[in-house]
C-alpha positions in Angstrom: -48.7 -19.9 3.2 -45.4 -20.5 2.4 -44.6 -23.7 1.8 -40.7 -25.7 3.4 -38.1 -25.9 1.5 -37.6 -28.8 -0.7 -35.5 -31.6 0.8 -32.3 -32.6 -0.7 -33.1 -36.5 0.1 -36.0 -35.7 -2.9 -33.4 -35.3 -5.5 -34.4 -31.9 -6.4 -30.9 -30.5 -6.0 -30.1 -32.2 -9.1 -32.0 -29.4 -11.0 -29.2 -26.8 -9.7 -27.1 -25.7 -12.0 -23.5 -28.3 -11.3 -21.8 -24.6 -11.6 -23.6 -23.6 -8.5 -23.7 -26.2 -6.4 -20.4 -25.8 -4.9 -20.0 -21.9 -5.5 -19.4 -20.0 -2.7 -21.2 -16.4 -2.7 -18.9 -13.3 -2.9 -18.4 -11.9 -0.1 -17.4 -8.1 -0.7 -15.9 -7.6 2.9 -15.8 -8.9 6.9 -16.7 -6.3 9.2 -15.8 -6.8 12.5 -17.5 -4.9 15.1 -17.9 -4.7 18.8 -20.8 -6.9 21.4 -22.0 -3.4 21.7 -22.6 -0.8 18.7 -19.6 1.6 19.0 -19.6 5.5 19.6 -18.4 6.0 16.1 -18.8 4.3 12.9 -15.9 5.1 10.1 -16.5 3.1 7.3 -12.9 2.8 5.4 -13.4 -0.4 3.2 -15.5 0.0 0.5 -13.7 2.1 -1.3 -16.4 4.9 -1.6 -16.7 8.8 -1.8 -16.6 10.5 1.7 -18.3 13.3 0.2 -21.2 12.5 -1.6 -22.4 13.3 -5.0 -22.5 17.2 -6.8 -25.1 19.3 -5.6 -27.1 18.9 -8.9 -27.4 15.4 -7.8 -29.4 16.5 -4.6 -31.3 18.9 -6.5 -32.3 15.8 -9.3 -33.5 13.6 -6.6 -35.2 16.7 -4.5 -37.5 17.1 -7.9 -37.8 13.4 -8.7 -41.5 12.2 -9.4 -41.6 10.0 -12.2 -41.6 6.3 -9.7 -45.0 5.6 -11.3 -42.5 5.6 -15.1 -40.3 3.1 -16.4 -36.9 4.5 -17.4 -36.1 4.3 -21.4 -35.8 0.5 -22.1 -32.0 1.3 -23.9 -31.0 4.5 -21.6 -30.9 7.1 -24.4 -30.1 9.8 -22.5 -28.2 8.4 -20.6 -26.0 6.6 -22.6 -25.5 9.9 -24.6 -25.0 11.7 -21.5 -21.9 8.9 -20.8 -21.0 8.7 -24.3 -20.2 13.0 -24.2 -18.0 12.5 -20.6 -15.9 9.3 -21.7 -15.6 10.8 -25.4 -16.7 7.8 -27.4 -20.2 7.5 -29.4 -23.3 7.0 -27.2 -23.8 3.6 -29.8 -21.3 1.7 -28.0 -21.9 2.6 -23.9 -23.7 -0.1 -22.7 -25.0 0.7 -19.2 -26.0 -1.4 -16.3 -26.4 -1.6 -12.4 -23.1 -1.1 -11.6 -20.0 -2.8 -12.6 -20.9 -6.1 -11.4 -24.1 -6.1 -13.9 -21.8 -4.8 -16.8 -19.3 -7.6 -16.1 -22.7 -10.0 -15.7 -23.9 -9.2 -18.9 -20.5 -9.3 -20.5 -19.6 -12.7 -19.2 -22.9 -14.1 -20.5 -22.4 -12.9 -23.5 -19.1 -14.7 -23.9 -18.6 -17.5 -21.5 -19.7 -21.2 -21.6 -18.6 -24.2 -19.1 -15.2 -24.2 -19.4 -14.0 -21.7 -21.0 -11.4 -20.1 -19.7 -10.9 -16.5 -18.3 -7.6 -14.8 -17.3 -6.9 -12.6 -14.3 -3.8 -11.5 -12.0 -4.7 -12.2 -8.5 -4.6 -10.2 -6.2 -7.0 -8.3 -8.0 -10.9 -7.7 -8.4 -12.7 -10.4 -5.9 -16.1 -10.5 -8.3 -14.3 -11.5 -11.7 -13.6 -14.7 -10.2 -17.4 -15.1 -8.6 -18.9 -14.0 -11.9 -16.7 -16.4 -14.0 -17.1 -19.4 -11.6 -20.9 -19.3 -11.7 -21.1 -19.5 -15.4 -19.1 -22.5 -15.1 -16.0 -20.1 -16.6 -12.5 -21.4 -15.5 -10.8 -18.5 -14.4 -7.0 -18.8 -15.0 -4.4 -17.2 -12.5 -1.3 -15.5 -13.5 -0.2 -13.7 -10.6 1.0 -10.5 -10.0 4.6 -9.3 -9.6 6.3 -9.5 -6.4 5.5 -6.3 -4.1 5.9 -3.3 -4.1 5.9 -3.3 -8.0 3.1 -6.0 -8.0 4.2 -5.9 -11.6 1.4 -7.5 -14.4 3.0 -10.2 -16.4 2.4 -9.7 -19.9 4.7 -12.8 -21.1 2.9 -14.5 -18.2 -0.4 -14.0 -19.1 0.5 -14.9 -23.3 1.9 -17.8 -22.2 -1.5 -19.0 -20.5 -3.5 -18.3 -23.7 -5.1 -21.4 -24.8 -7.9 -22.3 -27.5 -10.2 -22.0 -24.6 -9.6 -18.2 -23.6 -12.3 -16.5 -24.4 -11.3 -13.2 -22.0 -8.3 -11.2 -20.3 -9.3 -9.1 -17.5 -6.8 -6.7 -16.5 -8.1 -3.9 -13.6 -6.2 -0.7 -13.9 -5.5 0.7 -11.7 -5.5 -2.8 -9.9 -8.0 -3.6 -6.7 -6.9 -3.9 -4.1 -2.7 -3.1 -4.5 -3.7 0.4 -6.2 -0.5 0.2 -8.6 -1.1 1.4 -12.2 0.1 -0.8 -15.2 1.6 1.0 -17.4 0.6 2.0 -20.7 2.9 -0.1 -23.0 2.4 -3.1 -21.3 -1.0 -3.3 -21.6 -0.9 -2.1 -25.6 1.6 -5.0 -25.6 -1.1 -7.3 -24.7 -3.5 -5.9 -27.0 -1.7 -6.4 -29.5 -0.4 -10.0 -29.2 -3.7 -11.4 -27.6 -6.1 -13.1 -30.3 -9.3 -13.2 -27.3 -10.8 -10.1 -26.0 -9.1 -8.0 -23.4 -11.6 -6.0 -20.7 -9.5 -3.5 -19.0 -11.5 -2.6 -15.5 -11.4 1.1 -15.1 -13.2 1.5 -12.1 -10.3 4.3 -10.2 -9.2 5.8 -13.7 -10.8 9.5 -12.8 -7.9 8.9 -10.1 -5.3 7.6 -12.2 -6.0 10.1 -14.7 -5.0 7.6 -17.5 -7.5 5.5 -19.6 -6.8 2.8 -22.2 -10.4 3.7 -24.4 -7.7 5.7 -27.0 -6.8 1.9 -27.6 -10.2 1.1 -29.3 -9.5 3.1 -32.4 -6.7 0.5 -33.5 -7.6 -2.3 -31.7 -11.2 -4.5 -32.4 -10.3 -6.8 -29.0 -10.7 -3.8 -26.5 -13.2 -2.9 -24.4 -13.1 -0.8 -21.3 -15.3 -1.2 -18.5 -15.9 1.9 -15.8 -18.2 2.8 -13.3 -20.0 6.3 -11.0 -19.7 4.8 -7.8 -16.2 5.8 -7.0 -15.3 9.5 -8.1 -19.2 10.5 -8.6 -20.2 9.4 -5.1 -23.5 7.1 -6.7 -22.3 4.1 -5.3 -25.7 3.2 -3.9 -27.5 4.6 -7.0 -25.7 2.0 -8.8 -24.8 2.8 -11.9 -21.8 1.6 -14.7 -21.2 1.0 -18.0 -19.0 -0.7 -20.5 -17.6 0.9 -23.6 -17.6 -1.7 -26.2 -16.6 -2.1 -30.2 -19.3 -2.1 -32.7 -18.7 -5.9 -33.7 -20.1 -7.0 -30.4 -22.7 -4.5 -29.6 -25.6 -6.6 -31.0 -24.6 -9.8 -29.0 -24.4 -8.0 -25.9 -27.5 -6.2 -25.8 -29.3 -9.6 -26.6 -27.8 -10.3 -23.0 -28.5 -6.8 -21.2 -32.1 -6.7 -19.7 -34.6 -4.4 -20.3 -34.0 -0.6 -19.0 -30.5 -1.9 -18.3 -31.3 -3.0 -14.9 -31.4 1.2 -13.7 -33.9 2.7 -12.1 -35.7 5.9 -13.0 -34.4 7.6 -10.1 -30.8 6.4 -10.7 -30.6 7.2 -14.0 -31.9 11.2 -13.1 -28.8 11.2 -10.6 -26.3 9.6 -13.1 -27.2 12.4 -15.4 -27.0 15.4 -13.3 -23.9 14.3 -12.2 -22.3 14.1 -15.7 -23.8 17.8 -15.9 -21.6 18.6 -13.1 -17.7 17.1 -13.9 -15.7 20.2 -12.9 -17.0 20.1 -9.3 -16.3 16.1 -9.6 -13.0 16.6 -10.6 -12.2 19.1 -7.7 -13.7 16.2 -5.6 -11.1 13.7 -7.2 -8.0 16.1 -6.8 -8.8 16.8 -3.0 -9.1 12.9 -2.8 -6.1 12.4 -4.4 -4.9 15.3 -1.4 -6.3 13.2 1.4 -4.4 9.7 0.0 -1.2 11.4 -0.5 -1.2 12.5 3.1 -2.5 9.8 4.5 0.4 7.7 2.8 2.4 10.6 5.2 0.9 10.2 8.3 0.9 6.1 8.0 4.5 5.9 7.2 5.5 8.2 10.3 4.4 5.3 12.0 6.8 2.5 12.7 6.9 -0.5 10.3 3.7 0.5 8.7 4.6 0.5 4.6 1.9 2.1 2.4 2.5 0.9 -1.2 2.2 4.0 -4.2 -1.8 4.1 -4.8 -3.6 5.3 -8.5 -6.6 5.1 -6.8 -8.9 6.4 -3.8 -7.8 3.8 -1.5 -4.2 2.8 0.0 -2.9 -0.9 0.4 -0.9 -1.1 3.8 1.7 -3.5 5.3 1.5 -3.6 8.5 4.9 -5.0 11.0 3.2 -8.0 11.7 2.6 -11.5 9.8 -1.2 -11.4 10.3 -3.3 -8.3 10.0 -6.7 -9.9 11.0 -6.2 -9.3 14.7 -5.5 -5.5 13.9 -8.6 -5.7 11.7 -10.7 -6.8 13.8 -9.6 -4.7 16.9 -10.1 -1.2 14.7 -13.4 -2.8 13.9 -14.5 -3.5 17.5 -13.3 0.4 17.8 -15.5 1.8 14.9 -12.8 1.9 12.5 -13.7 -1.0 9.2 -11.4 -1.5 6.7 -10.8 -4.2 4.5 -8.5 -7.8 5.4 -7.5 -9.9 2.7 -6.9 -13.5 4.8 -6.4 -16.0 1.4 -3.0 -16.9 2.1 -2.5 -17.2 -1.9 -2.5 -13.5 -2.2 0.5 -13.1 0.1 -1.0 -10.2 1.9 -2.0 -11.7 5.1 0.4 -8.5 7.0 -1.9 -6.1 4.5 -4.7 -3.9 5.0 -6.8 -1.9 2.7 -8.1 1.6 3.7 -10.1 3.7 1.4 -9.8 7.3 1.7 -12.2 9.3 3.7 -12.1 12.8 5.0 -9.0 14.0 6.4 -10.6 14.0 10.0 -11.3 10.2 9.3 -8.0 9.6 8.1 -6.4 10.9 11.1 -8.6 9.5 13.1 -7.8 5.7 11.3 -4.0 6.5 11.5 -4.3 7.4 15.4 -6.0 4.4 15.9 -4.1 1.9 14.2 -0.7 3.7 15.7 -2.3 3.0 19.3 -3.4 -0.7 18.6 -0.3 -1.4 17.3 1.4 0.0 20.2 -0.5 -2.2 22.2 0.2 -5.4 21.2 3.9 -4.3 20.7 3.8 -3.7 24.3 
């Protein structure tokens, strides 16, 4: 039998962590749908792969057997599999479930109540989550004015305090899509005396990475992940790419097996066997944004800003985009609202790049309901 939960008028909520006890769970999007399920479901706001993962992937998984196995407790192959794709030595990829449990085991590693982490909102929704439940402080320096959204070096040096322990700086940046470019963030590097993580979660997109930067630099590290341009988002699997001074304190932090499965690791592997077909997958991506940007700016007052990535950030001519939001979602149509009023972005949208039947298809229907409440 399963015994009630405690009651607070006990006392026992005293034994929560105080970090926790007034966190708020991340919430990754609002999807709003119709009373009744609708005809069609077009899922625009996770920023995943319309098309799934290379064929070797399929053919991996259609052979899969070993469930009754543990994977390798360090991910050998794996990590030498990763280290051979992102050119670095398998000795410094750390794997894990995803980014999130990269950035988990990295913030563990590294933060204590309060210390202090900087980031550039709008940006990644989970640093801020991760830090804040570690009792982190997270430390705002906020991105350039749009459509630059520019990231403010002198900004972000000028916040540095005793306390900083990390700079996180996503690039290209979720969810504005801009890429930072190169100099600035070398800037950084080389004036900041903490650690900086650079996020490269869309960088197959961007075609640009900042690991080059960890041959001169010992306060680099460079985080990526498979779920975007290799289609394993639900395998989840990431990985960080660390220097050798901190490898030993971060795999004291990284559970065993690196929190991936047997069956995830097979896929991750096959599909680093199978880049080429990947990278077609990435350019005809990079196809479908560029002519989505097209169609959406054909229609009136709708602004796409210039996107690095596999997803497009959208102004739309009105001051609130949450009534459009919800209305595409009550159509079949989800994409991603971003409602805190301190991002400035409350006219915004995000859309992720699907196929280009569902990006017409989004377009259409967003030209109509705007239409609509024009008229």
């Amino acid at each position: 039998m399963v015994s009630a939960a405690p009651d607070v008028a006990t006392g026992l909520d005293r034994l929560i962590r105080p970090a926790l006890r007034h966190a708020e769970a991340y919430i990754p999007a609002t999807i709003a749908t119709a009373d009744e399920h609708p005809a069609r479901e077009i899922k625009l706001d996770m920023n995943e792969s319309p098309y799934g993962p290379s064929p070797k992937v399929a053919e991996a998984l259609a052979t899969f057997h070993l469930t009754n196995r543990y994977p390798s407790i360090q991910q050998d192959r794996l990590r030498a599999a990763i280290g051979a794709f992102a050119g670095v030595p398998a000795r410094q990829v750390v794997p894990g479930a995803g980014m999130d449990d990269v950035l988990t085991n990295l913030y563990t590693t590294f933060i204590d109540a309060d210390d202090e982490v900087i980031i550039a909102d709008p940006t990644f929704g989970v640093y801020r989550h991760a830090i804040g439940v570690r009792g982190g402080v997270v430390v705002d320096v906020p991105l350039g004015p749009r459509p630059d959204f520019g990231f403010d070096v002198d900004g972000v040096l000028a916040a540095l305090t005793d306390r900083t322990k990390l700079i996180m700086v996503c690039n290209p940046n979720n969810p504005t899509g801009h890429l930072i470019p190169d100099a600035d963030i070398e800037r950084l590097v080389r004036a900041a005396p903490c650690l900086v993580v650079i996020d490269e979660a869309y960088a197959e997109f961007a075609g640009q990475s900042q690991i080059g930067l960890m041959a001169h630099y010992d306060n680099v590290c460079v985080l990526r992940t498979m779920s975007k341009w290799a289609g394993l988002a639900g395998m989840r699997v990431g990985y960080g790419i660390f220097p050798e001074w901190m490898l030993g304190a971060i795999w004291s932090a990284v559970p065993a097996f690196c929190n991936i499965s047997t069956a995830a690791e097979a896929a991750a592997i096959a599909a680093l066997a199978d880049t080429d077909f990947l990278r077609g997958l990435v350019e005809r991506m990079n196809g479908d944004r560029d002519a989505l940007a097209d169609r959406l700016r054909a229609i009136d007052g709708v602004r796409p800003f210039p996107s690095a990535t596999n997803f497009l950030l959208l102004s739309l001519p009105v001051p609130d985009a949450e009534p459009i939001h919800r209305e595409l979602g009550q159509r079949g149509i989800h994409v991603r609202f971003f409602g805190n009023p301190a991002h400035g972005m409350r006219d915004c949208l995000r859309v992720s790049v699907g196929t280009a039947e569902e990006n017409m298809q989004f377009a259409d229907e967003l030209e109509r309901v705007l239409r609509e409440r024009q008229g």
